[in-house]
BAMARMI-810344 format. One line per field, with one value per residue (C-alpha): residue in one letter; x, y, z; residue number from 1. Coordinates in steps of 0.5 Angstrom, whole numbers, always signed. Layout:
<sites>
residuo c(A_...);
east c(X_...);
north c(Y_...);
up c(Z_...);
num c(NUM_...);
</sites>
This chain:
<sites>
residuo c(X_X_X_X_X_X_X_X_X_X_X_X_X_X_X_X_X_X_X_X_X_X_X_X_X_X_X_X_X_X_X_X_X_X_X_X_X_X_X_X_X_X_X_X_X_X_X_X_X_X_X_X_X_X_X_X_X_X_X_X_X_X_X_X_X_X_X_X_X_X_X_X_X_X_X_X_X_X_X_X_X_X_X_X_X_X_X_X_X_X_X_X_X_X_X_X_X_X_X_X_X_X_X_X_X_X_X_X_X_X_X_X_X_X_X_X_X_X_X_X_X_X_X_X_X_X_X_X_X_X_X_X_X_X_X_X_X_X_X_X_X_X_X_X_X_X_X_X_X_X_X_X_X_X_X_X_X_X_X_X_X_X_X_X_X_X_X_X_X_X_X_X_X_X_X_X_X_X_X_X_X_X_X_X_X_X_X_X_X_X_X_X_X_X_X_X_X_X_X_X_X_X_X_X_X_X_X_X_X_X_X_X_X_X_X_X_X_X_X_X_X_X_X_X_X_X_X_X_X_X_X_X_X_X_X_X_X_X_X_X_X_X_X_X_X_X_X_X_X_X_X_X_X_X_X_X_X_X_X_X_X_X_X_X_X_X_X_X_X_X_X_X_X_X_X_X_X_X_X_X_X_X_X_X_X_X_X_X_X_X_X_X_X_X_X_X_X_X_X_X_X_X_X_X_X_X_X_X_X_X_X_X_X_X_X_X_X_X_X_X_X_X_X_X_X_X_X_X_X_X_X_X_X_X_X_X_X_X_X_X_X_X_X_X_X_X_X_X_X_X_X_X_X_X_X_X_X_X_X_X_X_X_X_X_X_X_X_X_X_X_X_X_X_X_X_X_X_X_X_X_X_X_X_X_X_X_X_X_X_X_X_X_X_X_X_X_X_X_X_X_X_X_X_X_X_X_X_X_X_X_X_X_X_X_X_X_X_X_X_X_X_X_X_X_X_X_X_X_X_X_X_X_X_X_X_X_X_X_X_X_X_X_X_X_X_X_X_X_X_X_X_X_X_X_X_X_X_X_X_X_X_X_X_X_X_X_X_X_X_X_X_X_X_X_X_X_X_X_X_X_X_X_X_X_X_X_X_X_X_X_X_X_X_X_X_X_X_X_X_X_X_X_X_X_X_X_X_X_X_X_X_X_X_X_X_X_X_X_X_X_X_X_X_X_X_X_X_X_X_X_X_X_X_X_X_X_X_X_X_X_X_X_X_X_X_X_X_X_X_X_X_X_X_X_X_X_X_X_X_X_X_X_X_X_X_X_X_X_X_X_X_X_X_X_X_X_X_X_X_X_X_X_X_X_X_X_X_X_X_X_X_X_X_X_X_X_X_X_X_X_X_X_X_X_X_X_X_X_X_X_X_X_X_X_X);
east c(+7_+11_+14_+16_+19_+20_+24_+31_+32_+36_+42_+43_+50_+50_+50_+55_+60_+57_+55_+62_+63_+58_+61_+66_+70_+67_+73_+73_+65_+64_+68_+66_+68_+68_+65_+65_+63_+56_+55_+59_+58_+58_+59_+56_+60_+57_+53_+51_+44_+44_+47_+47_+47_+49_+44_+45_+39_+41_+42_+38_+36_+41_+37_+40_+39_+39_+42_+41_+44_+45_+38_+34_+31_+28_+30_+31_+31_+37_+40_+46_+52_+56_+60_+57_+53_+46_+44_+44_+39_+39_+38_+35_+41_+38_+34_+39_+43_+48_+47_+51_+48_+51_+48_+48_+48_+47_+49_+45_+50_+55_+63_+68_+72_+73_+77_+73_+66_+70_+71_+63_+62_+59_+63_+68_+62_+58_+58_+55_+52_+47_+43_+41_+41_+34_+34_+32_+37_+31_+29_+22_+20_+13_+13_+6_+3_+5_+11_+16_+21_+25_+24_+19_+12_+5_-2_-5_-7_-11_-14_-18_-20_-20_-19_-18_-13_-13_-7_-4_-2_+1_+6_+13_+19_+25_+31_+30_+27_+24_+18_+21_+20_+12_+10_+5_+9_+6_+5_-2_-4_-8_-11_-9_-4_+2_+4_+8_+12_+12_+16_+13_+7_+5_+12_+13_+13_+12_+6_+9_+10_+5_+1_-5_-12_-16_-18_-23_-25_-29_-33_-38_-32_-35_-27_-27_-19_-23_-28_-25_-20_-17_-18_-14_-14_-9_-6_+0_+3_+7_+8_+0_-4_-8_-12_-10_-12_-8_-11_-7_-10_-6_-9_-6_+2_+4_-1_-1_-2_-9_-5_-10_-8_-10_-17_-19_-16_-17_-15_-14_-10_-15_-12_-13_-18_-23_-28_-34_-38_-45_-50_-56_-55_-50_-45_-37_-37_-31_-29_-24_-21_-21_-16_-14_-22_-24_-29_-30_-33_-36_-35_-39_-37_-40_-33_-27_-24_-30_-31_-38_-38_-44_-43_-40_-40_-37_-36_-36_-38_-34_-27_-24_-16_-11_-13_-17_-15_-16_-24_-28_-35_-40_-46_-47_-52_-54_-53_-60_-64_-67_-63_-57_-54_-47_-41_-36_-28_-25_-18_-15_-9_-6_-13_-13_-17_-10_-6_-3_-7_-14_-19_-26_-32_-39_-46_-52_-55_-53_-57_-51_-50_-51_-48_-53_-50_-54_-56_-56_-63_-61_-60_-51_-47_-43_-36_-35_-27_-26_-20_-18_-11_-5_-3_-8_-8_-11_-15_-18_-23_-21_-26_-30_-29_-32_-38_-41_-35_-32_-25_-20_-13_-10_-3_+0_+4_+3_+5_+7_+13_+14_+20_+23_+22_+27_+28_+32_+32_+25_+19_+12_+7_+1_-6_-7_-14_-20_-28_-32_-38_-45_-49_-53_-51_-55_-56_-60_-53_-51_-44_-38_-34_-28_-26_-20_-21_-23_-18_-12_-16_-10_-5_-6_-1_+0_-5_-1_-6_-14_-16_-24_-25_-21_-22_-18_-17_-13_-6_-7_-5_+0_+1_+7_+6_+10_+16_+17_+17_+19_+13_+8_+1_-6_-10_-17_-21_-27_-28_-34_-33_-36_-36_-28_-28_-23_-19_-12_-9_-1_+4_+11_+18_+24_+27_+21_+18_+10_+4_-3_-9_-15_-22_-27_-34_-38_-36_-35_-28_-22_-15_-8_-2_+4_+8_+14_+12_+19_+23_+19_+24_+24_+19_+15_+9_+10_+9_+2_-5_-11_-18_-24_-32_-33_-40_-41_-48_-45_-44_-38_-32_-29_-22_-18_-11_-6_+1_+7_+14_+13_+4_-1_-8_-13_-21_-27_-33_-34_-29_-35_-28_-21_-13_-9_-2_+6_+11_+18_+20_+28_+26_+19_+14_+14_+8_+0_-2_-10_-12_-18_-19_-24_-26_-27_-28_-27_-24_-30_-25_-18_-14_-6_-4_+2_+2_+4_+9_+12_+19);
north c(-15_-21_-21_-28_-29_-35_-31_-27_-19_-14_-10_-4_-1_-1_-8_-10_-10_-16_-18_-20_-26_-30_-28_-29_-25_-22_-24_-32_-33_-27_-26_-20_-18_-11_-11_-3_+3_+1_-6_-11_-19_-21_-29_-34_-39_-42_-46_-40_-39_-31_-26_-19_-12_-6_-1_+7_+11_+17_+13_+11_+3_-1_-8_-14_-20_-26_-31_-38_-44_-39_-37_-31_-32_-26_-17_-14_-7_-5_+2_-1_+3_+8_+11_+9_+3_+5_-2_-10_-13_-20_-24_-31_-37_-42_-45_-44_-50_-54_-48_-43_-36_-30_-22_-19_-12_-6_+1_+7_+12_+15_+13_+15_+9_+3_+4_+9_+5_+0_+4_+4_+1_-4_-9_-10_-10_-16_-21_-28_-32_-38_-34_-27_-23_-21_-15_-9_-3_+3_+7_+9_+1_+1_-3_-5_-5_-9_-7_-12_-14_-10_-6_-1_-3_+1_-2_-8_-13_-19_-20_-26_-29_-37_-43_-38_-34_-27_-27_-20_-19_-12_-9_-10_-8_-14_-10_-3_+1_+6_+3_-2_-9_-10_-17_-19_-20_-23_-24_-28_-26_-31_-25_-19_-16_-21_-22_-28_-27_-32_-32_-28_-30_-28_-25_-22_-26_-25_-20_-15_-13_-15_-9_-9_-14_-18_-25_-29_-36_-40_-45_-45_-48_-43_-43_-50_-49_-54_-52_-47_-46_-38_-35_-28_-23_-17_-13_-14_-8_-8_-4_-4_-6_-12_-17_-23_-29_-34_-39_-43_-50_-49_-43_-37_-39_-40_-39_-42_-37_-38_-40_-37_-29_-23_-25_-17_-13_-5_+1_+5_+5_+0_-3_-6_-10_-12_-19_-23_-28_-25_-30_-26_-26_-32_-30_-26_-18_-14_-7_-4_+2_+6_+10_+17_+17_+17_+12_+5_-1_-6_-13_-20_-27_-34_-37_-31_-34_-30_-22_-18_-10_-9_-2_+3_+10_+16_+20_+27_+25_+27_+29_+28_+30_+25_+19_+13_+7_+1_+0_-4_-4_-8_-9_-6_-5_+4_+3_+5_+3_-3_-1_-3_+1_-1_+2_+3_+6_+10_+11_+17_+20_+27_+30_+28_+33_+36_+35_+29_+22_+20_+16_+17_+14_+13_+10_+8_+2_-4_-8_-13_-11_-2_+3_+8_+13_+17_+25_+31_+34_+38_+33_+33_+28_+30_+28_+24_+22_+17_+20_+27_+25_+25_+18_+14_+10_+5_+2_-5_-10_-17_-22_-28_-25_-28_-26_-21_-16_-11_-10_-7_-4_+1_+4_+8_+14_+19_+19_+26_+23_+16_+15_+20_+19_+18_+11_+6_-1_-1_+4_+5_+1_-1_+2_-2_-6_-3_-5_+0_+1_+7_+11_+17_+24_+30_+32_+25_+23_+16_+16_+11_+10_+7_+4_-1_-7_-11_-15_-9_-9_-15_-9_-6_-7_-3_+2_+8_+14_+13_+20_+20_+27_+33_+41_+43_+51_+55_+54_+46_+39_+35_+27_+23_+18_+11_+10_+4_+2_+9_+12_+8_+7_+8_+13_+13_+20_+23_+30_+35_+41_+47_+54_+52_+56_+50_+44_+42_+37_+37_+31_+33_+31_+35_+38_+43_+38_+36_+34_+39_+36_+42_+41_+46_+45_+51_+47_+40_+40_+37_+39_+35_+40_+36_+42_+42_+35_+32_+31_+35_+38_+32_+34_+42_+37_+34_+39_+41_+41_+37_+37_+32_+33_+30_+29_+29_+34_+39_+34_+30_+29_+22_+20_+14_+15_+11_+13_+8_+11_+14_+15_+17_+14_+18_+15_+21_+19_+12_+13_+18_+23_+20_+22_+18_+22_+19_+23_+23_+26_+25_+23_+19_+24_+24_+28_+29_+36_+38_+45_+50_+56_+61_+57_+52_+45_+38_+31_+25_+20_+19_+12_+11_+5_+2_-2_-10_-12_-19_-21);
up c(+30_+28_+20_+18_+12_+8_+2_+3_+5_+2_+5_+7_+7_+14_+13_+8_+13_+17_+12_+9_+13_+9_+2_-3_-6_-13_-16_-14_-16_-21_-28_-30_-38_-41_-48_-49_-45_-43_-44_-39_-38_-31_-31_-24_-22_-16_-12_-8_-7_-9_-12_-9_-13_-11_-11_-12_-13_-15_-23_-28_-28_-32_-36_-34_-39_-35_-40_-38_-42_-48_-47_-45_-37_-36_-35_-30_-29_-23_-21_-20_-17_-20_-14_-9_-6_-3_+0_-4_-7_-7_-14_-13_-16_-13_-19_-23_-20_-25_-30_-34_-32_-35_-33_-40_-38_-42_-37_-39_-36_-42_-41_-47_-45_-43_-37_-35_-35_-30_-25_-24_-16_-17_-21_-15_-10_-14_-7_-7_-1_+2_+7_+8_+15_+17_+21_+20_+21_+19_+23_+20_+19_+22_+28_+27_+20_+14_+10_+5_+7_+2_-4_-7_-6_-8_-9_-5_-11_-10_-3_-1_+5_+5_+11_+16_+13_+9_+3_+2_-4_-7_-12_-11_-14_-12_-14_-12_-7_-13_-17_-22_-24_-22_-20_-15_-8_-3_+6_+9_+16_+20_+25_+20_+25_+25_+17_+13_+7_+1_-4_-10_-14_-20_-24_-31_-37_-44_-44_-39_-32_-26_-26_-20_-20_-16_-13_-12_-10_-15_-11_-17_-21_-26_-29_-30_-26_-20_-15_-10_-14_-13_-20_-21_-26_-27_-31_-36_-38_-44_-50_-48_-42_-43_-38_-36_-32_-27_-22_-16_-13_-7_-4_-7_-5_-13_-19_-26_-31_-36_-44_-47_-44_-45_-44_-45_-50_-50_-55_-50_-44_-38_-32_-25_-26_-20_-20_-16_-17_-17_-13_-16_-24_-23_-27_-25_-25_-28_-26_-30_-30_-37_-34_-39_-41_-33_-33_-30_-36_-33_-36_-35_-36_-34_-33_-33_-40_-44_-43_-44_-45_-41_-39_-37_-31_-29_-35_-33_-25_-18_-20_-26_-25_-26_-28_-25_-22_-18_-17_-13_-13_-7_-3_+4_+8_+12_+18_+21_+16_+12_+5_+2_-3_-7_-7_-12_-10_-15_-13_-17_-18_-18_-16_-9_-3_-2_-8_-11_-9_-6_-6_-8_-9_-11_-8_-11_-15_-20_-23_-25_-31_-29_-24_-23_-18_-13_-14_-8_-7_-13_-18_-18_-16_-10_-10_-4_-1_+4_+7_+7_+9_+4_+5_+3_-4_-8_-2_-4_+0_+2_-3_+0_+8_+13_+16_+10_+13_+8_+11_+6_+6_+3_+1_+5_+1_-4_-12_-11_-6_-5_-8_-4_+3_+8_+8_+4_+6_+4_+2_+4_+7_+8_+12_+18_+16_+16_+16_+11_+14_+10_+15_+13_+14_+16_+9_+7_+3_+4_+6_+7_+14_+15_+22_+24_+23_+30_+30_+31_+39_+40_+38_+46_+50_+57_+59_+60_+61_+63_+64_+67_+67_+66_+64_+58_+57_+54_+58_+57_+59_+57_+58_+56_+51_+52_+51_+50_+41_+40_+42_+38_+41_+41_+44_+45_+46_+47_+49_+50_+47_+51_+49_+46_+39_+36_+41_+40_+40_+39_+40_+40_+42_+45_+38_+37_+32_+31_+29_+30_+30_+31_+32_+29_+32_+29_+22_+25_+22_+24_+21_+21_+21_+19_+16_+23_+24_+23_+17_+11_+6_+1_-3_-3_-3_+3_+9_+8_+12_+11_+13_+14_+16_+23_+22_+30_+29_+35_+40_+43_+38_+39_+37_+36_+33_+31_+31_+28_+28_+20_+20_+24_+22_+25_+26_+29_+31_+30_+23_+20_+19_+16_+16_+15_+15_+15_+19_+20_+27_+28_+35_+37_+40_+47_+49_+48_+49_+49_+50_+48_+44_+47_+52_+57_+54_+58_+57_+58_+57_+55_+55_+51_+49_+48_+42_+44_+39_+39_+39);
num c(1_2_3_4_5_6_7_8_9_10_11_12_13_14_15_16_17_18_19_20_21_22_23_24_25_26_27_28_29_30_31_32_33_34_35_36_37_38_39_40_41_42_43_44_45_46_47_48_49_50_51_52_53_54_55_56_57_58_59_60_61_62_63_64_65_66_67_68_69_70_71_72_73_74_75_76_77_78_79_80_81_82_83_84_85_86_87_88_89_90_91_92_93_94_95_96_97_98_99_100_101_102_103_104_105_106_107_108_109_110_111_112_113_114_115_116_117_118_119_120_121_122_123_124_125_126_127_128_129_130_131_132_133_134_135_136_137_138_139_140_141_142_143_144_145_146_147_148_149_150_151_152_153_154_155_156_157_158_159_160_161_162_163_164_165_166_167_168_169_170_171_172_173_174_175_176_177_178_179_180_181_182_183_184_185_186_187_188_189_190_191_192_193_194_195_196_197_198_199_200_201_202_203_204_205_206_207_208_209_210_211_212_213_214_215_216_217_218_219_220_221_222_223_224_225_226_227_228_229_230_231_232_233_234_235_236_237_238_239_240_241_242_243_244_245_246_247_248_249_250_251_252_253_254_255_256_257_258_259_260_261_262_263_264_265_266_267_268_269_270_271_272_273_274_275_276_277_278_279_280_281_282_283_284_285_286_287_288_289_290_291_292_293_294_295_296_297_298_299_300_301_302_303_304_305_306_307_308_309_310_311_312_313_314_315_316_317_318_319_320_321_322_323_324_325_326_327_328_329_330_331_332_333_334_335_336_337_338_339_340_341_342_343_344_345_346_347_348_349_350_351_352_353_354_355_356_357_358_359_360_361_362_363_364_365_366_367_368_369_370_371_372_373_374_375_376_377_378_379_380_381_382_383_384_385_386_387_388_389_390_391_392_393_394_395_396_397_398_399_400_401_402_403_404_405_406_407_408_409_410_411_412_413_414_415_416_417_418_419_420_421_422_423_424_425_426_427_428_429_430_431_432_433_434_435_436_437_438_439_440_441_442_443_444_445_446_447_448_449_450_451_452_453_454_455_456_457_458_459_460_461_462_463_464_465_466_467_468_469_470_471_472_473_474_475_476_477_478_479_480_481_482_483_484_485_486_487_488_489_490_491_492_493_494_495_496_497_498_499_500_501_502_503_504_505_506_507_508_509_510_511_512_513_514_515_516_517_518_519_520_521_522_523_524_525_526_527_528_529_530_531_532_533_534_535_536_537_538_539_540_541_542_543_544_545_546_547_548_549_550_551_552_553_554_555_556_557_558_559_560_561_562_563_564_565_566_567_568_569_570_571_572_573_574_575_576_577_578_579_580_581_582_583_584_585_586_587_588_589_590_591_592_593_594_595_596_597_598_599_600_601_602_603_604_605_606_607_608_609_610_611_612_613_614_615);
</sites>
């Protein structure tokens, strides 16, 4: 995968060094002036194009007031350093040419001088430049799925399909890796394996931060903003979270905030909007997440600016932990069948399968106004996840795909421990893209299948390993992975169980580290066992085992598994059984090995991919 950019990346520690040769000195573009033991003004003097703040985790955020002219421009929210700089992230200057720029800085740590607050690191290591180094010097940065270029990212928000392109946008903390500063960043793709950066799209403004929403295109010219004009609706979180509207004429690289925001107001806390244009009734449907009283409130408008209150679902159904977040309801065809039934996503959070994020959902029936959920033979709802793994969050669909599809994209973390993975430059991930698909399970449930979207087929590079047919017993057999990228690669697997009590499938390196896969067929079970997979002791709630139903009826058990160097995606049978689980080995795993428990079983087909990453 190729990530270009059209916007400026941090700094590492490691890079500050090479970096200096196209600085300043602090002291000749930078006057910093004390005023007290935590209040501190850093004047700009200079044409330079970005300024970069040293960054230390380990603090609280400081606020920085960008004053321009003697007028407040923005806040920003920053760790800055106190004995140490952890990385740089840089401050766009360029828009600010020819004007007078003061950071007023107000320090949350406690000094008892002066001359004590002076010494904090990151006075002296304030630095100026034109142009940014690119490069990326982490070794867990995935090699194939989408990441930002720097910084903290969380939800994907406000993806449409338009002109042959498929525009990501998601939750992005310019100045930091930790959560902070919310504003919608944004990559487009034009094949969703090959990723663009662009500068920022929607930022924070009077009303609050950038929180989570969606987009569509207009082609009615319902909105009056132009006939396929992109219309979006987000979150502005401020003192209270609110509902606004922007729209873009230029196929969502900038945004035009709507004046008369919000144009949804709530008592309580309420977020994540997710809207369609719905060709039956001929108006736009609104899911918005009533977030603390678990609930999805369902709105109507003729033109994204005028709200109705239609209804509401959930109350008392599925898994109530936590609370509800990031929505998205839509119509697909069962597989098999002549029906169709209406999907709706609820992302919840803590309250996961196995602790801490998940992703479940409902299917049943909407009148445009309605959802109705469907009950089991017994008249309950069941609780349905749509992947058992830890490590996937706040999943969304693409608006206005091509050819009816539903392909969505997913966070690749957990709540319970995002900010503290064993990365810097950046954190977290995006799933690779998917395509969701219904299909009807033993027990006359309709259920939800995720499968990797079809364009990830272009990811294949050598094949490394193709087994037509091999025994598998308790002694086992074991086959490299490729050793090219890191081990990163794809590898398809079908295998007939026998009379094996459970299969297993670990993947390893020669430091004793390892991933467990271990099929069940009695219970139609696959289990992920992380616990020795590499680096586990950043969080009590990272070393762990899931489990997700295979729904293969006793017979074969097929798997497609995607290892990145930080994640392993795992697809059973034609993506009826999901995990999807990050990993941090110390060294790449080199090997695969299969063996049976309690008898014989047979491998039909094996193929290893390497991946095909472009330079």
């Amino acid at each position: 995968m190729k990530l270009k950019s059209q916007i400026a990346v941090s700094l590492t520690a490691l890079q500050l060094s090479s970096f200096a040769a196209l600085s300043v000195n602090a002291a000749d573009g930078v006057k910093i002036e004390h005023l007290g033991t935590n209040n501190t003004l850093v004047r700009i003097n200079s044409p330079a194009n970005y300024l970069l703040l040293p960054v230390q985790e380990a603090y609280d955020d400081a606020t920085v007031n960008v004053v321009v002219d003697g007028k407040l421009d923005k806040t920003i929210y920053v760790r800055l350093a106190k004995s140490k700089v952890d990385y740089s992230v840089p401050f766009d200057l360029s828009k600010y040419k020819g004007h007078d720029v003061v950071l007023n800085i107000v320090t949350s740590q406690n000094r008892s001088t002066v001359r004590e607050a002076k010494e904090d690191a990151c006075w002296s290591n304030f630095r100026l430049t034109d142009t940014i180094n690119v490069a990326n010097y982490e070794k867990y940065r995935p090699a194939y799925h989408h990441t930002p270029l720097y910084g903290w990212m969380n939800d994907p928000n406000g993806m449409f399909y338009k002109d042959g392109e498929w525009h990501l946008y998601y939750q992005w903390n310019p100045y930091g890796s930790k959560w902070q500063n919310m504003t919608w960043g944004h990559s487009s793709s034009t094949d969703l394996v090959n990723w663009q950066h662009h500068p920022t799209a929607i930022e924070p403004n009077g009303f609050g931060t950038v929180f989570s929403g969606s987009s569509a295109v207009d082609t009615e010219n319902s909105a009056g903003f132009g006939t396929d004009a992109v219309v979006a609706m987000y979150t502005s979180a401020g003192a209270s979270q609110i509902q606004s509207l922007a729209y873009s004429l230029d196929n969502g690289e900038t945004f035009t905030i709507y004046p008369g925001n919000p144009v949804i107001t709530q008592e309580s806390e309420a977020r994540d909007p997710n809207i369609f244009w719905n060709s039956e009734t001929n108006h736009w449907t609104l899911i918005l997440a009533h977030a603390l009283d678990h609930e999805m409130l369902i709105f109507t408008s003729p033109d994204t600016k005028e709200w109705t209150l239609q209804s509401s679902f959930g109350k008392g159904l599925g898994a109530q932990d936590g609370v509800w977040e990031c929505p998205d309801l839509f119509e697909l065809p069962v597989e098999g069948t002549d029906i169709k039934k209406w999907v709706l996503f609820c992302n919840i959070n803590p309250g996961g399968p196995f602790g801490g994020s998940g992703i479940q959902y409902f299917i049943g029936d909407f009148d445009g106004k309605t959802f109705t959920v469907d009950t089991d033979s017994n008249g309950n709802v069941p609780t349905k996840w749509l992947d058992y793994g830890k490590d996937n969050y706040a999943i969304v669909s693409w608006s206005d795909a091509p050819d009816n599809r539903r392909t969505a994209i997913g966070w690749m973390s957990n709540w319970q421990y995002a900010a503290e993975v064993p990365t810097k430059q950046f954190r977290s991930a995006n799933t690779l893209p998917r395509e969701i698909s219904l299909f009807k399970g033993a027990d006359g449930q309709i259920y939800a299948a995720s499968t990797p979207s079809p364009e990830l087929n272009a990811l294949r590079g050598k094949l490394t390993t193709n087994v037509k047919s091999s025994s598998i017993n308790a002694r086992g057999k074991t086959f490299a992975l490729p050793a090219e990228n890191d081990g990163v690669c794809e590898i398809l697997l079908d295998i007939e169980p026998g009379k094996a009590n459970s299969l297993s499938l670990t993947f390893s390196n020669d430091k004793g580290e390892k991933s467990v896969l271990t099929y069940s067929p009695n219970n139609e079970t696959l289990s992920f066992d992380r616990r020795e997979s590499g680096i586990v002791d950043f969080s009590q709630d990272f070393p762990a085992i899931t489990v997700t139903p295979t729904f293969n009826g006793g017979e074969n058990l097929l798997l497609r598994i995607y290892i990145d160097r930080a994640s392993m995606e795992v697809f059973a049978n034609d993506g009826k059984g999901v995990m999807t689980n990050l990993v941090f080995p110390t060294t790449p795993y080199t090997s695969m090995t299969v063996n049976s428990d309690g008898g014989s079983a047979k491998i039909k087909n094996l193929k290893i991919y390497s991946i095909n990453i472009e330079k």
